[in-house]
LOROSE-507419 format. One record per residue (C-alpha): residue number from 1; residue in three letters; x, y, z. Coordinates in nm, 3 decimals. Example, Ala and Ser with C-alpha at 12.3 -4.5 7.8 and 13.67 -1.06 7.14 Angstrom:
2
pos: 1	code: ALA	x: 1.230	y: -0.450	z: 0.780
pos: 2	code: SER	x: 1.367	y: -0.106	z: 0.714
% end
This chain:
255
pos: 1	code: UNK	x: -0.780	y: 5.437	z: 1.320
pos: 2	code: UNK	x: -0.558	y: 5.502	z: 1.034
pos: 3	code: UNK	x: -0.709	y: 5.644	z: 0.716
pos: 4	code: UNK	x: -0.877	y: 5.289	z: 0.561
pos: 5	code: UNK	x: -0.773	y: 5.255	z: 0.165
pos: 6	code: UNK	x: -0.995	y: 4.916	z: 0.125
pos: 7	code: UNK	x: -1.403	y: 5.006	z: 0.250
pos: 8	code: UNK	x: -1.663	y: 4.691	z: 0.251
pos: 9	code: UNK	x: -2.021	y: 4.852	z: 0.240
pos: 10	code: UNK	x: -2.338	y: 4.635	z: 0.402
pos: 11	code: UNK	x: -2.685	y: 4.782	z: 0.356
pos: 12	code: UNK	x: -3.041	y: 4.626	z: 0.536
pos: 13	code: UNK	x: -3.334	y: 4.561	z: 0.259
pos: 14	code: UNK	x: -3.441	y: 4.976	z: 0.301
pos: 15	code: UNK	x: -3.472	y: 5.171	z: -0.017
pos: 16	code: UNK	x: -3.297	y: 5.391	z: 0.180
pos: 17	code: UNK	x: -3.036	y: 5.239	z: 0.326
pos: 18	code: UNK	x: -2.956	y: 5.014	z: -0.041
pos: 19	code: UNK	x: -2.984	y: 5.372	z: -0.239
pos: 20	code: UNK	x: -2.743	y: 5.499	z: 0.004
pos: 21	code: UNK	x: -2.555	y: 5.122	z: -0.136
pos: 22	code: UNK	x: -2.504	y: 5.254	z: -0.435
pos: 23	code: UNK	x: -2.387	y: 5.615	z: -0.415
pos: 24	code: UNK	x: -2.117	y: 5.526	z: -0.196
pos: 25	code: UNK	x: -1.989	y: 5.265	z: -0.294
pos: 26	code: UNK	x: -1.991	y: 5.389	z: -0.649
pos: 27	code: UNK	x: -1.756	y: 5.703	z: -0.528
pos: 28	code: UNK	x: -1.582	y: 5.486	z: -0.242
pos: 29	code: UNK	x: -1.524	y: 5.182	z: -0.401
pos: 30	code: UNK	x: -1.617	y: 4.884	z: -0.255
pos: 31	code: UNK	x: -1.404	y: 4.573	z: -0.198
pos: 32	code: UNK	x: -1.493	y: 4.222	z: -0.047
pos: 33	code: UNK	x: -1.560	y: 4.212	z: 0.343
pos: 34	code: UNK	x: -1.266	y: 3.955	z: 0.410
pos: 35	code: UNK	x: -1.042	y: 4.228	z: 0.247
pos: 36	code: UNK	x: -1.141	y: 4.567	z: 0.411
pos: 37	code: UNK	x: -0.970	y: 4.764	z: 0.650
pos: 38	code: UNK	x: -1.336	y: 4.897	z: 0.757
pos: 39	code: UNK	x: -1.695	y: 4.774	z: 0.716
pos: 40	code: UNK	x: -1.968	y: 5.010	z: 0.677
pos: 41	code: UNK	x: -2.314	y: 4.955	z: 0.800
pos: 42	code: UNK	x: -2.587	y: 5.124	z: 0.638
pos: 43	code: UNK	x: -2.930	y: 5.080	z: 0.844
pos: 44	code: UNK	x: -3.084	y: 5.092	z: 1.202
pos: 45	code: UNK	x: -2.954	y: 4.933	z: 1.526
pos: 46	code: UNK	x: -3.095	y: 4.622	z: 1.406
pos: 47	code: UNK	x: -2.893	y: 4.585	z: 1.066
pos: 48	code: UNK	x: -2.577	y: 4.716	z: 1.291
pos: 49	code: UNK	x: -2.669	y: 4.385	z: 1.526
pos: 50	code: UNK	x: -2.664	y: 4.150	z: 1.242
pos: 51	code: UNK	x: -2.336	y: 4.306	z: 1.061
pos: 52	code: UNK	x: -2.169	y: 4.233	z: 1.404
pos: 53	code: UNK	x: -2.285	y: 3.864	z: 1.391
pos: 54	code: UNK	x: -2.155	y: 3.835	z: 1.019
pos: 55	code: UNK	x: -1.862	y: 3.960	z: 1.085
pos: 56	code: UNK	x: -1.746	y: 3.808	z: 1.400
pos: 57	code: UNK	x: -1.489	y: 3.639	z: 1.246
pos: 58	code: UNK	x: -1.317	y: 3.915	z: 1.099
pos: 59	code: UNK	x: -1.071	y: 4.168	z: 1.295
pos: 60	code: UNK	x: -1.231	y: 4.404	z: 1.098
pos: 61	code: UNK	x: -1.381	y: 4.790	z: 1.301
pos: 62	code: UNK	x: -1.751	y: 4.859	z: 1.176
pos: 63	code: UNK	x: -1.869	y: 5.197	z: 1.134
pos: 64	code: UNK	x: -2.207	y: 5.241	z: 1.118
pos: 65	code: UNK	x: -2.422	y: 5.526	z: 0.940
pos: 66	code: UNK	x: -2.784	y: 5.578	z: 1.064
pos: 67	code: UNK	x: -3.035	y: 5.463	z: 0.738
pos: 68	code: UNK	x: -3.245	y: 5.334	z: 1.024
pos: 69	code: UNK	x: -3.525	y: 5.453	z: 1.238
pos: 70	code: UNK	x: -3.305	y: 5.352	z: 1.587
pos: 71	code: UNK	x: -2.914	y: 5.428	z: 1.609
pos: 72	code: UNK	x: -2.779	y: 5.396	z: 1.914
pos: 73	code: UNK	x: -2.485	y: 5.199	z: 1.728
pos: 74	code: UNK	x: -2.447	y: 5.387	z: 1.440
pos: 75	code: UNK	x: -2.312	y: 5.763	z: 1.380
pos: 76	code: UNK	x: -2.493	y: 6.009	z: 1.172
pos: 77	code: UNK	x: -2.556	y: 5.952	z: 0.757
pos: 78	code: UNK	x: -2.320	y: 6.185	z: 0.575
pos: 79	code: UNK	x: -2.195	y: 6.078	z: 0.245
pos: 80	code: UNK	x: -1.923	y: 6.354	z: 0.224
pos: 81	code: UNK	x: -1.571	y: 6.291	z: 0.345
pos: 82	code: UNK	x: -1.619	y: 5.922	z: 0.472
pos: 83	code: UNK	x: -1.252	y: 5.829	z: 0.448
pos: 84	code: UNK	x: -1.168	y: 6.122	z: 0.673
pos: 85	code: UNK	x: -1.442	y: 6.023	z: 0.935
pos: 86	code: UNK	x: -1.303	y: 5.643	z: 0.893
pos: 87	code: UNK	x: -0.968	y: 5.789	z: 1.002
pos: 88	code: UNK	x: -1.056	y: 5.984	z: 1.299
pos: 89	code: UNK	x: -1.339	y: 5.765	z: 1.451
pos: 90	code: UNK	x: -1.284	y: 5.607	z: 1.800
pos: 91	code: UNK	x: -1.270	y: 5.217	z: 1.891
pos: 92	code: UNK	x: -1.494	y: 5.063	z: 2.123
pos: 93	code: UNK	x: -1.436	y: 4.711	z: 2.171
pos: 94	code: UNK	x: -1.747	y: 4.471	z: 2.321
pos: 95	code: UNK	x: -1.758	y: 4.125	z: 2.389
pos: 96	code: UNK	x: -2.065	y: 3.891	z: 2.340
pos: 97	code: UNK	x: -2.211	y: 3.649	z: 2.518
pos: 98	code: UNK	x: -2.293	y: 3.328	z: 2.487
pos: 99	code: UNK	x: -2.620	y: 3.130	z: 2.476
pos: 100	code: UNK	x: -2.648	y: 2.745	z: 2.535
pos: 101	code: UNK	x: -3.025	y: 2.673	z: 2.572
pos: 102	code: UNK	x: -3.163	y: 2.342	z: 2.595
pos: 103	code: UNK	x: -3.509	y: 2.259	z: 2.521
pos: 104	code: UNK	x: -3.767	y: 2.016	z: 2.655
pos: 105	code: UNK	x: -3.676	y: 1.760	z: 2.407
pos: 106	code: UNK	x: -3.321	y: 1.799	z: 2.478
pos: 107	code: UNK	x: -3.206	y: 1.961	z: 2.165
pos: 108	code: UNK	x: -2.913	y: 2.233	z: 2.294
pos: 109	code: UNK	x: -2.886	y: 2.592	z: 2.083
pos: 110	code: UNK	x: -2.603	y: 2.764	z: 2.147
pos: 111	code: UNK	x: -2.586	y: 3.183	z: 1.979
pos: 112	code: UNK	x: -2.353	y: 3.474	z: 2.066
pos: 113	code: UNK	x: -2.597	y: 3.815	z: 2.163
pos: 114	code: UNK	x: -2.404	y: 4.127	z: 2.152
pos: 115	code: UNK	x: -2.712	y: 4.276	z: 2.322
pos: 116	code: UNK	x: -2.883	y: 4.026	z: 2.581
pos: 117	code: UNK	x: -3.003	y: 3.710	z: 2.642
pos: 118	code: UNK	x: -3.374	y: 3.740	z: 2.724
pos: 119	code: UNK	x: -3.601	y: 3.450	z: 2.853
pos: 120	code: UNK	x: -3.979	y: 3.510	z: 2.788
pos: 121	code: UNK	x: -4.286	y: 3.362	z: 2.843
pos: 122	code: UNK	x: -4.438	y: 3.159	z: 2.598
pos: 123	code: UNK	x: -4.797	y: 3.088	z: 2.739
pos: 124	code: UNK	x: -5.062	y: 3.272	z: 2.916
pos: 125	code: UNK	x: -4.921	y: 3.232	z: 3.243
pos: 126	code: UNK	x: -4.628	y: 3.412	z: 3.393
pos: 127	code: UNK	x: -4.300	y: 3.216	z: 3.403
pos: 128	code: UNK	x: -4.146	y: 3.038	z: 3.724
pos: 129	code: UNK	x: -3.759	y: 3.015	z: 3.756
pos: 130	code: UNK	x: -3.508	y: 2.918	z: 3.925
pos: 131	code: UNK	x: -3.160	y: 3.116	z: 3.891
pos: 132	code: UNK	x: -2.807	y: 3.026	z: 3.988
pos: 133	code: UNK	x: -2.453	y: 3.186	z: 3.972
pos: 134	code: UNK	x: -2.140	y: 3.040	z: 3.922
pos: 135	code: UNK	x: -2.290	y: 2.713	z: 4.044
pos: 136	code: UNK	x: -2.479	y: 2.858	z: 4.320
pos: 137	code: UNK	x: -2.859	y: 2.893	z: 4.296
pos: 138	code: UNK	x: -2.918	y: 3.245	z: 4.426
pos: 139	code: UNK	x: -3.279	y: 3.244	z: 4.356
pos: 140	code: UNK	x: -3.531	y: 2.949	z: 4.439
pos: 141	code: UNK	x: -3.782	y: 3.109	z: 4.276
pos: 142	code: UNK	x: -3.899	y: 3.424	z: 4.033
pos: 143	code: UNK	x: -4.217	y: 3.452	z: 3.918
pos: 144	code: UNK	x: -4.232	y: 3.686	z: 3.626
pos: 145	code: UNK	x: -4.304	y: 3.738	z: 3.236
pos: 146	code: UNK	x: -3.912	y: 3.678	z: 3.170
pos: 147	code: UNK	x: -3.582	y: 3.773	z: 3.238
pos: 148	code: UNK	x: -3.262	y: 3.898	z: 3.046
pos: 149	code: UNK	x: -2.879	y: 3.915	z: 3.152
pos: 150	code: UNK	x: -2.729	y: 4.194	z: 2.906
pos: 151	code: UNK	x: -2.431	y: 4.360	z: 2.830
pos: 152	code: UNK	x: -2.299	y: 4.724	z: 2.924
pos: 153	code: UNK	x: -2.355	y: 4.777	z: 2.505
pos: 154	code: UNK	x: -2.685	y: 4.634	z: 2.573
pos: 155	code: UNK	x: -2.839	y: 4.795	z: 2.837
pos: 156	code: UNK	x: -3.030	y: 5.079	z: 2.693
pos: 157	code: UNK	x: -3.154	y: 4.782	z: 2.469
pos: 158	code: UNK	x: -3.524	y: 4.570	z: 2.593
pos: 159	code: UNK	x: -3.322	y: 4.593	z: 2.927
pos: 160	code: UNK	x: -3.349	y: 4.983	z: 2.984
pos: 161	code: UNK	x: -3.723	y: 4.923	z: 2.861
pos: 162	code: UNK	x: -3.784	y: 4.637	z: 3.180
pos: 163	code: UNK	x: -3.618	y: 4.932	z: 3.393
pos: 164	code: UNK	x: -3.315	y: 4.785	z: 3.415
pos: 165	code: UNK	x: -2.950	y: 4.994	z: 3.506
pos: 166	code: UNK	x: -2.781	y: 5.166	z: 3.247
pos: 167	code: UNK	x: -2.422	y: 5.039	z: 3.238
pos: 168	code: UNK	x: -2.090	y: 5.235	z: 3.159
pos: 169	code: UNK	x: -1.934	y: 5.064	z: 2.807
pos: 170	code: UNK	x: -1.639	y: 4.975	z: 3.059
pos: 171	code: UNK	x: -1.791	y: 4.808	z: 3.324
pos: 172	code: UNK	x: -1.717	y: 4.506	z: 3.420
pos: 173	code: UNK	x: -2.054	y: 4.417	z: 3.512
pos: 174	code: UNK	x: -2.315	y: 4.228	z: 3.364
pos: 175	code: UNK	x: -2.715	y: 4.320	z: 3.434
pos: 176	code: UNK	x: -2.988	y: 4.032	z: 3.532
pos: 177	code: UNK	x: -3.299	y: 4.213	z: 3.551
pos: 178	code: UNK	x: -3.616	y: 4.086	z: 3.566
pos: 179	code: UNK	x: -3.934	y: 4.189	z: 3.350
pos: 180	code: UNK	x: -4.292	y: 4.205	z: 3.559
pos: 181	code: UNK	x: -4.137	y: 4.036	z: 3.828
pos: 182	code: UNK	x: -4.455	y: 3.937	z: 4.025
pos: 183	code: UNK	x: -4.296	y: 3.748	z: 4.315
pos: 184	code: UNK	x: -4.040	y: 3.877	z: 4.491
pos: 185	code: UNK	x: -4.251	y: 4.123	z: 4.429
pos: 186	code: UNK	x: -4.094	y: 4.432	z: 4.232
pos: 187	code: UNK	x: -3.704	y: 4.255	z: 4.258
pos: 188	code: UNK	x: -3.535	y: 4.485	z: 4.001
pos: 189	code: UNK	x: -3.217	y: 4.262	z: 3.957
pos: 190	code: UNK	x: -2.900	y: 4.217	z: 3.999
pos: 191	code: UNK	x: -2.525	y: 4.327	z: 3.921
pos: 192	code: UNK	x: -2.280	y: 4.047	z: 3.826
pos: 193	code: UNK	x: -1.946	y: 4.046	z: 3.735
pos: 194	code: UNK	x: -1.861	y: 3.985	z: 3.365
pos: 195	code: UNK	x: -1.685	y: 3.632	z: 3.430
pos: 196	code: UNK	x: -2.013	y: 3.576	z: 3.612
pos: 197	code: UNK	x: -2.186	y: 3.246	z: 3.441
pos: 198	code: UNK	x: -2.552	y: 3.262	z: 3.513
pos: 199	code: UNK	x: -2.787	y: 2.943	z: 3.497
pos: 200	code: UNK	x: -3.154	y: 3.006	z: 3.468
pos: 201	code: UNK	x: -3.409	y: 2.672	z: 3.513
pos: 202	code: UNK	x: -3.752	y: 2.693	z: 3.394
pos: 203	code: UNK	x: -3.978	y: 2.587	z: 3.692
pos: 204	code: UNK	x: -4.249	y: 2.375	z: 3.549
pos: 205	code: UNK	x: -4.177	y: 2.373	z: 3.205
pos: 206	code: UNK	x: -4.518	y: 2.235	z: 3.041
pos: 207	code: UNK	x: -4.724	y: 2.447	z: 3.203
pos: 208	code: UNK	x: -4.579	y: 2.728	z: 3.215
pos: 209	code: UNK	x: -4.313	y: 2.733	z: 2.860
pos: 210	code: UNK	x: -4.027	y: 2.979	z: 2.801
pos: 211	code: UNK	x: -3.863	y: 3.099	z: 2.552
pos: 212	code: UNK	x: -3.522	y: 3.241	z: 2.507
pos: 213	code: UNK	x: -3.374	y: 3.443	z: 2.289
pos: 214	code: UNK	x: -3.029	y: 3.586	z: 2.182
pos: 215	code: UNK	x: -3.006	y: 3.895	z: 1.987
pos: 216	code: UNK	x: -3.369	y: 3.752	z: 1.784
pos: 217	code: UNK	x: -3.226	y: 3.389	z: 1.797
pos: 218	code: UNK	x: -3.506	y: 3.202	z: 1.960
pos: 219	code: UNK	x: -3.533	y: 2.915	z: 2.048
pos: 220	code: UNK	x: -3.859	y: 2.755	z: 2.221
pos: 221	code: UNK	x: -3.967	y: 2.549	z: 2.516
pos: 222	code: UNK	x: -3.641	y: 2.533	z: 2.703
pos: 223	code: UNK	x: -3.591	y: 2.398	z: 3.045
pos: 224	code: UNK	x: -3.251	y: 2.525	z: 3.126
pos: 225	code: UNK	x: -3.027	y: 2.835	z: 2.977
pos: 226	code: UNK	x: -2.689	y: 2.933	z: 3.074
pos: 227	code: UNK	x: -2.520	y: 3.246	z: 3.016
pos: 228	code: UNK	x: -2.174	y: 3.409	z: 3.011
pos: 229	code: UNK	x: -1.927	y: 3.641	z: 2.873
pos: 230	code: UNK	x: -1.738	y: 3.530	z: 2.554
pos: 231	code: UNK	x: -1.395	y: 3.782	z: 2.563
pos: 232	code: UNK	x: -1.234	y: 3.558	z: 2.241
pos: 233	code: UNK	x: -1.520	y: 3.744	z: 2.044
pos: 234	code: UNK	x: -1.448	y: 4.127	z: 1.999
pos: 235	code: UNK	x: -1.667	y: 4.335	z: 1.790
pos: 236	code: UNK	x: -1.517	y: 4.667	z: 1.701
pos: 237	code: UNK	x: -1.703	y: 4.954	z: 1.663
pos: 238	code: UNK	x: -1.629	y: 5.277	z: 1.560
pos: 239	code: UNK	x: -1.755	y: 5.602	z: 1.633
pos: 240	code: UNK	x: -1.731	y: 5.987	z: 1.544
pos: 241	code: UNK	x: -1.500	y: 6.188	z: 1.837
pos: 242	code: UNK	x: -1.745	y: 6.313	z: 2.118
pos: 243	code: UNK	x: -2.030	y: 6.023	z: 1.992
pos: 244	code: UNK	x: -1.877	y: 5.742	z: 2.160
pos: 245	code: UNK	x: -2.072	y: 5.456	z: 2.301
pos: 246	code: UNK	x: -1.949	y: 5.591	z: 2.650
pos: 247	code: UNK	x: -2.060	y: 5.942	z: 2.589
pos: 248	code: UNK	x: -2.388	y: 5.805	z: 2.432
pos: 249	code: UNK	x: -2.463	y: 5.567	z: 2.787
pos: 250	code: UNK	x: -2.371	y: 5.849	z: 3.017
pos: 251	code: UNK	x: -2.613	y: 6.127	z: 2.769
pos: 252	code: UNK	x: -2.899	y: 5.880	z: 2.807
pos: 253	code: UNK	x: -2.931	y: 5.904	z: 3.196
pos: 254	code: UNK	x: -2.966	y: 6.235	z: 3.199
pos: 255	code: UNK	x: -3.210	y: 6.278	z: 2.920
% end
């Protein structure tokens, strides 16, 4: 991107990540986030996730800087020449997707995840349901502790953890992947295509609850959750040349 004259700095609650606050944005400057050409995160993957979700409605790149323990999202903390990594930084552009959960008592969530959209058991006993795609159920029945459809962006996320695929930043693929799948026994998942919109129905709700969760938006005891791709949503993310989200995917299968 071209050299960015107008910086908006975002920091998580660290002492690390809000002393970092200061010192940069004392020899930056620091403007509003509705009038920056960039946004700088300062934190972990996590604090990256929710300056995403702020900013959503900006078409504004975010560059993040590691204050964090995790940072798969975020390039390495260096407070000297900033501007010049703003201006030679790569794009990668993601698109969300979207939640609409409705609950036993019929009250409907709806949240964007930039990661995945995980269904979990809520009780002692492992979950029963029913999935369908694009209208068509293509699974009667999965017994299991839960089950997540994630993005490419996401998939070295909870979804690499429940041995899920890694997926190229490009792909147009989704992942549904299952976590302690206990009958079919050991199913590992399932490739869909991006436009894919994936229903999942909780099998015996009351005695067996679920809940879902986008991106650490939960919501409890649903009976029903659909999923899909939102492309009107891009988040922008920059990176440092050679640390791109695509090299970063590919260097984690081979670690």
């Amino acid at each position: 991107m071209a050299k960015p004259q107008r910086i908006n700095f975002m920091a998580s609650d660290s002492k690390i990540a809000q002393e970092a606050l200061a010192r940069l944005s004392a020899r930056y400057g620091m403007v509003p986030m509705e009038k920056a050409d960039v946004i700088v995160a300062l934190g972990g993957d996590g604090f990256m996730l929710q300056t995403l979700h702020a900013t959503e409605h900006l078409d504004v790149p975010v560059y993040g800087m590691n204050c964090g323990t995790i940072g798969f999202l975020m390039n390495e903390f260096d407070e000297e020449g900033l501007v010049e990594r703003l201006g030679e930084a790569v794009e990668e552009v993601i698109n969300p997707l979207v939640m609409s959960a409705q609950s036993a008592d019929g009250t409907k969530h709806e949240a964007l995840a930039i990661n995945e959209v995980s269904m979990i058991r809520a009780g002692p006993q492992a979950a029963k349901l029913r999935i369908s795609v694009d209208g068509k159920v293509r699974m009667e029945e999965l017994v299991c502790d839960g089950a997540l459809v994630c993005t490419p962006a996401g998939s070295t996320a909870y979804n690499y953890s429940a041995h899920g695929p890694i997926l190229p930043i490009g792909a147009e693929v989704l992942a549904l992947t299952a976590m302690a799948a206990f009958r079919p026994r050991r199913w590992r998942g399932a490739l869909l295509p991006k436009t894919a919109k994936v229903l999942i129905e909780v099998l015996d709700p009351d005695k067996r609850p679920v809940m879902a969760d986008a991106d650490g938006r939960s919501s409890s005891s649903v009976v029903r959750v659909e999923i899909r791709s939102e492309p009107a949503i891009r988040h922008r993310i920059l990176f440092d040349p050679g640390h791109g989200l695509e090299e970063r995917l590919t260097r984690e299968q081979f670690v």
